[in-house]
N, C-alpha and C positions, 0 to 999 in steps of 0.2 A: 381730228388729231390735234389741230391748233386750240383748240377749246379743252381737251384734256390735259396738255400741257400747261395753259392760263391757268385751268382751274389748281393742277399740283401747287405750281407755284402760288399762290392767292394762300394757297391751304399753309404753303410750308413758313410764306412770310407771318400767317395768323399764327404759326406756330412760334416763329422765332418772336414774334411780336410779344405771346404771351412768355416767353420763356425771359425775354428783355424786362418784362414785367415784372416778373416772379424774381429774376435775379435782382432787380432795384428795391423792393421790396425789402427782401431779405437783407440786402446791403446796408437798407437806412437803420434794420434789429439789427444789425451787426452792429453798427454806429453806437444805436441805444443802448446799448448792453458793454458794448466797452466801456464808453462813458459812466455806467453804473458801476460795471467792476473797479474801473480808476476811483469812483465818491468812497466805495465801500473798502476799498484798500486803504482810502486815505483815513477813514475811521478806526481800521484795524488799529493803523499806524497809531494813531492820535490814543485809542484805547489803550497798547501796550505800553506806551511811555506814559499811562496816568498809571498804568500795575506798577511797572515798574518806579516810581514817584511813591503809592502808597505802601510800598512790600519795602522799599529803605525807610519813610518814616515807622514800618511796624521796626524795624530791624533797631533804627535809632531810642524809640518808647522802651524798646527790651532792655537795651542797654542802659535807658536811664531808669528804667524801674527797677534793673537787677542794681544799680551802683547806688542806688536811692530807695531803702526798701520802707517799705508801704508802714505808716503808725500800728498797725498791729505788729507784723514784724516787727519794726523796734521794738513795742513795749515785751514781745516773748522774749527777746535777745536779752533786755533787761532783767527781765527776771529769770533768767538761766545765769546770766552775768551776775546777778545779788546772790542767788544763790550756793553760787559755786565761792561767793569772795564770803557769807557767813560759814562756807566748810572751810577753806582757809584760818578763818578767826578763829575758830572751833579748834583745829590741829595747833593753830601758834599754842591756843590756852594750855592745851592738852599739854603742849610740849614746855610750854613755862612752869606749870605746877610740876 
């Protein structure tokens, strides 16, 4: 009886023994993986404040490309603008003769 007794107990410390194992184990990926999620969060971080950095410089180029328009742009502007000031010239003649 005394020997079946020793022997449960032997069994159940081997058991708690692996279970102490298994739970430290696990506890040190726990560690690792937090650790990982804090680097990876901090790149998140780091990534969204370079979008948002490049998405106001697109936002600022639009604004200076629309207030500064491009030498093709002018040169059409100009020649809508000549054009419209020889129909002008055209009516004053018209209306002088």
């Amino acid at each position: 009886m005394a020997t079946d007794l020793h022997e449960r107990l032997q069994r159940v410390a081997r058991k708690a023994q692996g279970l102490t194992d298994r739970y430290h184990a696990l506890l040190s990926e726990k560690k690792a993986a937090d650790a990982r999620i804090a680097e990876l969060q901090a790149t998140v971080d780091e990534l969204r404040l370079s979008v948002e950095t490049l998405t106001r410089q697109i936002d600022y180029l639009t604004v200076v490309t629309t207030a500064i328009p491009s030498r093709a742009d002018a040169e059409r502007s100009r020649a809508v603008i000549s054009r419209l000031v020889r129909e002008i010239d055209k009516c004053i003649a018209d209306l002088s003769d």
